[in-house]
C-alpha positions in Angstrom: -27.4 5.4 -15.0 -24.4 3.9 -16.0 -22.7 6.6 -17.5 -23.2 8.5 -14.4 -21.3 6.2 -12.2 -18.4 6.2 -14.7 -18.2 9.6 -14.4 -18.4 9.5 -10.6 -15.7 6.8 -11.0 -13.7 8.9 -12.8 -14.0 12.3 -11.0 -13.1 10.3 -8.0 -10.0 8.8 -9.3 -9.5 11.7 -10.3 -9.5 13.6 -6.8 -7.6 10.5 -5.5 -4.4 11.0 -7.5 -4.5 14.7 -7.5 -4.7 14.4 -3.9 -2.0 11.2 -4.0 0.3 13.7 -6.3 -0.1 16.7 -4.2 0.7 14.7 -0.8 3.8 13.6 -2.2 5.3 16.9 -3.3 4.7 18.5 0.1 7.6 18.9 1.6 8.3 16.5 5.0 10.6 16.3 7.9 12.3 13.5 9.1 13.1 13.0 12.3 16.1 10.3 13.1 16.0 8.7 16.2 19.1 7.0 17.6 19.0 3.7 18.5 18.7 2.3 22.2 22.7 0.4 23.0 22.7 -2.9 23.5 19.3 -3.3 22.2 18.7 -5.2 18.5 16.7 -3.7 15.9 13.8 -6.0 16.0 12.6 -9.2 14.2 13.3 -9.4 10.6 11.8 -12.7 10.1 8.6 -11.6 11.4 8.4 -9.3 8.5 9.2 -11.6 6.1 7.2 -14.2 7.1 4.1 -11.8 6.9 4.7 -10.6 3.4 5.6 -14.3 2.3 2.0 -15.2 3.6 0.4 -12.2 1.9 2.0 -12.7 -1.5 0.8 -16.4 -1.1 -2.6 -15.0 -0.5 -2.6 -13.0 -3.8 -1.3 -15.3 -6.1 -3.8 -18.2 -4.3 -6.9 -15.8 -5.3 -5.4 -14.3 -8.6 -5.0 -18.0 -9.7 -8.5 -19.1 -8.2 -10.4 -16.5 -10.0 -8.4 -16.7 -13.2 -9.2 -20.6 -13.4 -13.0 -19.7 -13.7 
């Protein structure tokens, strides 16, 4: 039983990064969009904030497994 699920594991990793490789070589547009005047760009801090609180998160459960 075992050894059928690692090979199910396996066969679907390997779809995933044949399919992850073959989405990144296809060629993509992008499409530039000029920025409203007057207007700023958004809030920065906001973004910062939220990946500041989910690296906390990480390293909080990384550390709180690895303790065990």
């Amino acid at each position: 039983m075992k050894t059928m699920k690692r090979r199910g594991a396996a066969r679907f990793a390997t779809a995933f990064l044949a399919l992850g490789l073959a989405l990144s070589v296809c060629p993509t547009t992008a499409q530039a969009q000029e920025e409203p005047a007057g207007e700023s760009s958004g809030r920065p801090l906001d973004g910062y904030f939220g990946t500041a609180t989910l690296a906390f998160l990480a390293l909080f459960i990384v550390g709180k497994s690895a303790r065990r």
